[in-house]
N, CA and C atoms as an extended XYZ file, in Angstrom:
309
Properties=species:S:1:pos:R:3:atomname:S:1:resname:S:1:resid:I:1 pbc="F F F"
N        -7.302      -26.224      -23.386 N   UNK     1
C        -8.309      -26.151      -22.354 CA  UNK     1
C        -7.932      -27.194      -21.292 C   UNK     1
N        -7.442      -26.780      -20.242 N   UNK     2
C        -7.360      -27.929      -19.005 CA  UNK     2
C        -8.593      -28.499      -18.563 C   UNK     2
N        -9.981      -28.695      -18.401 N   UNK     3
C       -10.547      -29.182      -17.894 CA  UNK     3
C       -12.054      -29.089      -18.947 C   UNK     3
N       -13.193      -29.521      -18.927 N   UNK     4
C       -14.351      -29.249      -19.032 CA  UNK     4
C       -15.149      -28.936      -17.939 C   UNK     4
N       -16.065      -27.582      -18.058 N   UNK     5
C       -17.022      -27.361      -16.822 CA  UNK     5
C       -17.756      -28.836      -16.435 C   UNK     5
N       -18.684      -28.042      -15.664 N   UNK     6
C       -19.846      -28.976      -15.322 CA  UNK     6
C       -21.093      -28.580      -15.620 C   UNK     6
N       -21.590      -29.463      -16.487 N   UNK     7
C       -23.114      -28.978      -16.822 CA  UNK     7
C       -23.579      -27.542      -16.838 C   UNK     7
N       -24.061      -26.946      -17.365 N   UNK     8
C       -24.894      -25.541      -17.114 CA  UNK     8
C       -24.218      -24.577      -15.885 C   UNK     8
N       -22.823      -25.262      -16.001 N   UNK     9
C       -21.865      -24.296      -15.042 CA  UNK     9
C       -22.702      -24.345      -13.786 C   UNK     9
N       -22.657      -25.799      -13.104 N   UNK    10
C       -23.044      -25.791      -12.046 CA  UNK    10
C       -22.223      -25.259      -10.813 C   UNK    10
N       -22.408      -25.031       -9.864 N   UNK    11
C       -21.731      -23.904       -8.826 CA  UNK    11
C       -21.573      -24.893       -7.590 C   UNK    11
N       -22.448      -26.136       -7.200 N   UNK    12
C       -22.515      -27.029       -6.152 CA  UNK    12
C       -21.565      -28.547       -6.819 C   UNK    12
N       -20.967      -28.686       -7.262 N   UNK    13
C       -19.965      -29.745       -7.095 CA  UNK    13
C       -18.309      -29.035       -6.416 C   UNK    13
N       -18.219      -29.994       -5.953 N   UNK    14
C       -16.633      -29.909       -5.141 CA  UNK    14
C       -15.680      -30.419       -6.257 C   UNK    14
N       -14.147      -30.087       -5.623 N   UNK    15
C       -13.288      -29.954       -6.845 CA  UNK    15
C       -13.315      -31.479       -7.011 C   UNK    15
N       -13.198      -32.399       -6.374 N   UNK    16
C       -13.216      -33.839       -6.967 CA  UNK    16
C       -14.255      -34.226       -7.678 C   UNK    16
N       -15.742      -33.796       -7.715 N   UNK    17
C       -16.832      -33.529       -8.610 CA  UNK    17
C       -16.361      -33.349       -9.781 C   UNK    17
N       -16.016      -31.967       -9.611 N   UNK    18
C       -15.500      -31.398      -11.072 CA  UNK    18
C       -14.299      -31.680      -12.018 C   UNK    18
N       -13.451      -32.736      -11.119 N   UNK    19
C       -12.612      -33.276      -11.658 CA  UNK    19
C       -13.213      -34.870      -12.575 C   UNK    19
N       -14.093      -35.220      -12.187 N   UNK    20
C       -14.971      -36.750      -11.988 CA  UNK    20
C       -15.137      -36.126      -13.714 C   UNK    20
N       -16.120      -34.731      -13.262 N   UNK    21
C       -16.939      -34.783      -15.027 CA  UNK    21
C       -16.188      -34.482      -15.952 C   UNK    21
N       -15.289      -33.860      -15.452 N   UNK    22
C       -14.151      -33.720      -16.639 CA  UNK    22
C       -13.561      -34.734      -17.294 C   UNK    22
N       -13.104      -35.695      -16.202 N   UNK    23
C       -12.608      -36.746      -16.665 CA  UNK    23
C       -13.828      -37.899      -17.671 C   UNK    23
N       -14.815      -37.746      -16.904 N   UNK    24
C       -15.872      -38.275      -17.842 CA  UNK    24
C       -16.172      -37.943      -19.208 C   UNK    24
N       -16.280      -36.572      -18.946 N   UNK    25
C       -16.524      -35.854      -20.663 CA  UNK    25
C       -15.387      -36.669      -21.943 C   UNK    25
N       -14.182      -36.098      -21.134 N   UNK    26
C       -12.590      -36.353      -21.966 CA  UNK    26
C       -12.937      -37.578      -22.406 C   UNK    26
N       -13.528      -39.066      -21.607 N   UNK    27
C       -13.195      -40.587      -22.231 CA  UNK    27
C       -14.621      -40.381      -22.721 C   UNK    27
N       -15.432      -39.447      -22.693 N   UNK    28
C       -16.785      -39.440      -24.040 CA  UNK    28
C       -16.470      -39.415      -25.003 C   UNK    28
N       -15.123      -38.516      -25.507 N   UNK    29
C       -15.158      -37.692      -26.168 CA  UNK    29
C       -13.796      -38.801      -27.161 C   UNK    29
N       -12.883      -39.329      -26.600 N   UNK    30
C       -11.958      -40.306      -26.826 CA  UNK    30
C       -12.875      -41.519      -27.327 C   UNK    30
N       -13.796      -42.202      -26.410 N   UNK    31
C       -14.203      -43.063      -27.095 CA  UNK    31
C       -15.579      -43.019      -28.238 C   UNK    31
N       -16.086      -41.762      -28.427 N   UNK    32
C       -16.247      -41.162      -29.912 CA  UNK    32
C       -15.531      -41.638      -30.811 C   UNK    32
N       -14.578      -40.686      -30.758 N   UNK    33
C       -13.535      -40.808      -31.511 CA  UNK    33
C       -12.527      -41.962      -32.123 C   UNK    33
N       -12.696      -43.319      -31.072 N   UNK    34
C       -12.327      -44.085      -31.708 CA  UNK    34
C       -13.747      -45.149      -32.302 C   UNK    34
N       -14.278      -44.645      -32.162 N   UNK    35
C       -15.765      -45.409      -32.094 CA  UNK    35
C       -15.316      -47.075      -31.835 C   UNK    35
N       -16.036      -47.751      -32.600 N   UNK    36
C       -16.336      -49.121      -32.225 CA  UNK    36
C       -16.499      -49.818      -33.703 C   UNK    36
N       -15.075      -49.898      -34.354 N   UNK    37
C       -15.516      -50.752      -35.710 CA  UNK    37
C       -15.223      -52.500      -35.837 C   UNK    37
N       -15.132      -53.059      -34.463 N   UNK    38
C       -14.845      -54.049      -34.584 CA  UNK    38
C       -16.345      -54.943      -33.777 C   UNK    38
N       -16.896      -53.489      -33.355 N   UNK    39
C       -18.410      -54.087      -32.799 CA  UNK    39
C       -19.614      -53.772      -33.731 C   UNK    39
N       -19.580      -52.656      -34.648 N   UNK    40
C       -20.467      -51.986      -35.318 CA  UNK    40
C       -19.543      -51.687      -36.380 C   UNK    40
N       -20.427      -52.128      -38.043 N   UNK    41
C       -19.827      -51.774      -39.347 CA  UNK    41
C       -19.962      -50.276      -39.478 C   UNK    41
N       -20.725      -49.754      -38.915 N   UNK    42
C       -21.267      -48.095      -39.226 CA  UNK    42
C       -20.685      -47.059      -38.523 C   UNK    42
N       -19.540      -47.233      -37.401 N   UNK    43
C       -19.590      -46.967      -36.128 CA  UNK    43
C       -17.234      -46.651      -36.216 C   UNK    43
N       -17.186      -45.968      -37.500 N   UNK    44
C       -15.378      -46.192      -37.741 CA  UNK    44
C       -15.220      -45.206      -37.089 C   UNK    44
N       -13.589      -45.083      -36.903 N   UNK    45
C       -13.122      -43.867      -36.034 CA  UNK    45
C       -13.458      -43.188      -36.730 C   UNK    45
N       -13.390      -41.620      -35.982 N   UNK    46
C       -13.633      -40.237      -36.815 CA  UNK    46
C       -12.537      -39.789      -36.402 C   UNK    46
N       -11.600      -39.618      -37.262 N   UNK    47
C       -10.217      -38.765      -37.381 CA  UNK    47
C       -10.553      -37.194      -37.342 C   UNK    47
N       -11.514      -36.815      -37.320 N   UNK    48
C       -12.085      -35.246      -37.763 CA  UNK    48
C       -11.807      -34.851      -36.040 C   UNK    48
N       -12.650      -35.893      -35.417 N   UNK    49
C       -13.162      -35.303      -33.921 CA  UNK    49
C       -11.806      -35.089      -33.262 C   UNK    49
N       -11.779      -34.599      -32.105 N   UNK    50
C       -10.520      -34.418      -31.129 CA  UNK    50
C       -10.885      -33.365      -29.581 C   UNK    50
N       -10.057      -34.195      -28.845 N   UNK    51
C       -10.125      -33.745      -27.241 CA  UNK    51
C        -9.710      -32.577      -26.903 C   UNK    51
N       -10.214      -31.291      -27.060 N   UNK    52
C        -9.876      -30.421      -27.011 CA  UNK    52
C        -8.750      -30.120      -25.639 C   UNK    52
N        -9.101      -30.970      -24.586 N   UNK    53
C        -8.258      -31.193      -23.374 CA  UNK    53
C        -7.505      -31.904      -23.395 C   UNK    53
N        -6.733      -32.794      -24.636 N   UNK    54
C        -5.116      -33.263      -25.129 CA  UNK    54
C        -5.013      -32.837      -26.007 C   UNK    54
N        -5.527      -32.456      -26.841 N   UNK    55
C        -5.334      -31.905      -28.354 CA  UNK    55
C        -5.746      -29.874      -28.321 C   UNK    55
N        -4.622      -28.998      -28.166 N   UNK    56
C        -4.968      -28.448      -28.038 CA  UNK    56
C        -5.316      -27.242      -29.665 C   UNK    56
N        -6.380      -26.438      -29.267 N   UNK    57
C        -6.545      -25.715      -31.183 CA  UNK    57
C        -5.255      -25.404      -31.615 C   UNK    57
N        -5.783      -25.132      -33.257 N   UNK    58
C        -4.308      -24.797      -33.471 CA  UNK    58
C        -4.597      -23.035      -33.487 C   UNK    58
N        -3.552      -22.598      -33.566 N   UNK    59
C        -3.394      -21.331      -33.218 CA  UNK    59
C        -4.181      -19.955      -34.699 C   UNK    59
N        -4.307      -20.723      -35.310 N   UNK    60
C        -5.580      -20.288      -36.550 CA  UNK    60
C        -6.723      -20.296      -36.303 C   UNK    60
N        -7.272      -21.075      -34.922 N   UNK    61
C        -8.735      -21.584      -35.340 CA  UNK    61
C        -9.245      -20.240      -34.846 C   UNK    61
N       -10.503      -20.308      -35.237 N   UNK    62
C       -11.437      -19.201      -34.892 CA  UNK    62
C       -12.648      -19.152      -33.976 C   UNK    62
N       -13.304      -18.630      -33.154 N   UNK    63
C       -14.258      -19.087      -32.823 CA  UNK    63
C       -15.790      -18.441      -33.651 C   UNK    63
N       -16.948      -19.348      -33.553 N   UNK    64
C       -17.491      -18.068      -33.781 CA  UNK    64
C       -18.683      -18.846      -33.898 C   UNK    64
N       -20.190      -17.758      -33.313 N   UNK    65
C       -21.242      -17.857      -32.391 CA  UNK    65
C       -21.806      -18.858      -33.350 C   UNK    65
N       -23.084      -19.417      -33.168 N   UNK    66
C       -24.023      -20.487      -33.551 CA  UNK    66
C       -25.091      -19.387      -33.921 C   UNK    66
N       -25.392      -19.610      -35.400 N   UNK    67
C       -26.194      -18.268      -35.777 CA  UNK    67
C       -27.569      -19.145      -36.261 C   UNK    67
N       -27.870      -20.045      -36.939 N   UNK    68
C       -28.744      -20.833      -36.968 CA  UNK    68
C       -30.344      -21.030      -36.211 C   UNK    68
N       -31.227      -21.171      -36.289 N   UNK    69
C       -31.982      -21.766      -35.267 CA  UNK    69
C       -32.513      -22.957      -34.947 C   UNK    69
N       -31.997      -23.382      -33.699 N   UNK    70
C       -31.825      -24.607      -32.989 CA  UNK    70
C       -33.226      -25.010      -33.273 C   UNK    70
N       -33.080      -26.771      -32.657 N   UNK    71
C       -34.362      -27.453      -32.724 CA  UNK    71
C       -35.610      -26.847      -31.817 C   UNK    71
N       -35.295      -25.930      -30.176 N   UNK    72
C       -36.121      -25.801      -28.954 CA  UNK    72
C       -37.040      -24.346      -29.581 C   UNK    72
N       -36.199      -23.784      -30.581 N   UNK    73
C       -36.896      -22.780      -30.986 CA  UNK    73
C       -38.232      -22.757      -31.986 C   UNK    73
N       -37.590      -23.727      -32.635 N   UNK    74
C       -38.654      -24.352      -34.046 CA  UNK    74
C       -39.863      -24.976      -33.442 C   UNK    74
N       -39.386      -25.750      -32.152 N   UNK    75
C       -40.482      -26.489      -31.327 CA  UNK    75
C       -41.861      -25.878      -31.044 C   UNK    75
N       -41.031      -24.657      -30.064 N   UNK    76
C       -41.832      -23.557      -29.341 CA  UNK    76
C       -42.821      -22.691      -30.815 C   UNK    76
N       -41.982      -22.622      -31.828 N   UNK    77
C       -42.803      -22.085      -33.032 CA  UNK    77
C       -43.790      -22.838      -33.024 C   UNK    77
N       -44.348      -24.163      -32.977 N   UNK    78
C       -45.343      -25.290      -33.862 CA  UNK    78
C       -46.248      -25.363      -32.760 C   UNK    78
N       -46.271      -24.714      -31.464 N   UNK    79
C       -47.013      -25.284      -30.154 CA  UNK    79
C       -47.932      -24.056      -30.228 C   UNK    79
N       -49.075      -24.354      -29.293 N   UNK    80
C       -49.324      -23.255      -28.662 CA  UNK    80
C       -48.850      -23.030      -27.502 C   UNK    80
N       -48.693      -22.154      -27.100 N   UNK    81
C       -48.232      -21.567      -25.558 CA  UNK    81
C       -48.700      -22.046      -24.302 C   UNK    81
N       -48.248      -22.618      -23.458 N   UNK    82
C       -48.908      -22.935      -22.570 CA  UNK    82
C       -49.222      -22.134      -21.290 C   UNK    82
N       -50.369      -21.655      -21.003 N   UNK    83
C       -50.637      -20.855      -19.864 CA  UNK    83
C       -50.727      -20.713      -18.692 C   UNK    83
N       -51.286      -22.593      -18.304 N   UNK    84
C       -51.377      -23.149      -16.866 CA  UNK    84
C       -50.492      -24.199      -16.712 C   UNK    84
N       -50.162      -24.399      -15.107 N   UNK    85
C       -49.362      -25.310      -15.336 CA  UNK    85
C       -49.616      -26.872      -15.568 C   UNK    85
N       -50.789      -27.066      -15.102 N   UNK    86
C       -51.340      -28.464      -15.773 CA  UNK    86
C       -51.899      -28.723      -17.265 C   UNK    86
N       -51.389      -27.629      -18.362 N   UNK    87
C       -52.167      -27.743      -19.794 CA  UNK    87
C       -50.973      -28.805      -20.029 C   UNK    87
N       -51.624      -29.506      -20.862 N   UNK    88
C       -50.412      -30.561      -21.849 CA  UNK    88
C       -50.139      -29.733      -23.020 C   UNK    88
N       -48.329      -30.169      -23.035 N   UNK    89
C       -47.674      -29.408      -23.548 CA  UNK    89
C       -47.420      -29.650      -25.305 C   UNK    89
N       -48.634      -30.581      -25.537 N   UNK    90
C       -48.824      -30.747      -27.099 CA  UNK    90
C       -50.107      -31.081      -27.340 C   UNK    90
N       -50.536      -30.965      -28.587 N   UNK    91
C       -52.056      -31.399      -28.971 CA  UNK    91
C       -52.215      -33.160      -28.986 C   UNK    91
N       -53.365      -33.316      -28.382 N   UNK    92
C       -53.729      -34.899      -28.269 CA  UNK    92
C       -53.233      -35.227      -29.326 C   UNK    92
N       -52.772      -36.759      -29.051 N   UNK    93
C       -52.181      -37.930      -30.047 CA  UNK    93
C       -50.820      -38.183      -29.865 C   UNK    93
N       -50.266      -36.622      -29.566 N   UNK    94
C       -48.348      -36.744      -29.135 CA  UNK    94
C       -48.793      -36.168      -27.628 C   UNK    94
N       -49.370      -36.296      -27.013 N   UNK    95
C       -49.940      -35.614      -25.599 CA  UNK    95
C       -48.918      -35.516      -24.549 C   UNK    95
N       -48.236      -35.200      -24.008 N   UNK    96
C       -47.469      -34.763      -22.878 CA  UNK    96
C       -47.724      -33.396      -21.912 C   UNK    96
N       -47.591      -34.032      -20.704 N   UNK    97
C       -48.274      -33.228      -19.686 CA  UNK    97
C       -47.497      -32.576      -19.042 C   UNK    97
N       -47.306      -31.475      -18.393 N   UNK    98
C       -45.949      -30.774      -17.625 CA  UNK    98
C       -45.748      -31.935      -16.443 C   UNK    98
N       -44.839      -31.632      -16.013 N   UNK    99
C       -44.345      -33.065      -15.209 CA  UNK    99
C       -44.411      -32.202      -13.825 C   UNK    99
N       -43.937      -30.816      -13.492 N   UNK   100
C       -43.979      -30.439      -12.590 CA  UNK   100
C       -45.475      -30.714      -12.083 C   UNK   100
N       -46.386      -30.993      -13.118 N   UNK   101
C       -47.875      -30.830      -12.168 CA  UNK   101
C       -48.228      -32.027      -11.769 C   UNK   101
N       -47.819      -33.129      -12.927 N   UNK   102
C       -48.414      -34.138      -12.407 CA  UNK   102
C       -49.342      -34.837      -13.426 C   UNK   102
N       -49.706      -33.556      -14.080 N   UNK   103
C       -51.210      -34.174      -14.660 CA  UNK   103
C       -50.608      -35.145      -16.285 C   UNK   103
């Protein structure tokens, strides 16, 4: 893979943009990988992980979809629905309010 997109395949960054996040992602993803065991006991390299943009797959790997259900789904299960846009978006005590409204 030569590069990583940008976010949610954004369409408004310029190629030096898109070069910026790429390059950002890649030293996320490097300094993961070597983590930090001389700052943190918990924190050793992970030999598992790798930069898919220097390290390229090996020619076996496979891909294949995310069949599971994610955390946003389970969420939306436990709520009620929200109808207006100023209802808070959980029952009092964990209370959060839509932000677009304000309230």
């Amino acid at each position: 893979m030569p590069s990583f997109d940008p976010p949610g395949f954004l369409q408004d960054f310029n190629q030096q943009q898109q070069e910026a996040w790429s390059d950002w992602m890649s030293q996320q993803l490097d300094d993961a990988k070597a983590g930090q065991p001389d700052v943190y006991d918990f924190d050793a390299p992970r030999p598992r992980f790798f930069n898919v943009t220097k390290t390229p797959l090996a020619a076996d790997a496979v891909e294949k979809d995310i069949s599971w259900t994610a955390f946003p789904r389970w969420w939306q299960s436990m709520r009620p629905p929200t109808k207006s846009v100023g209802r808070p978006l959980m029952e009092a005590g964990t209370c959060r309010t839509n932000i677009a409204s304000g309230v």
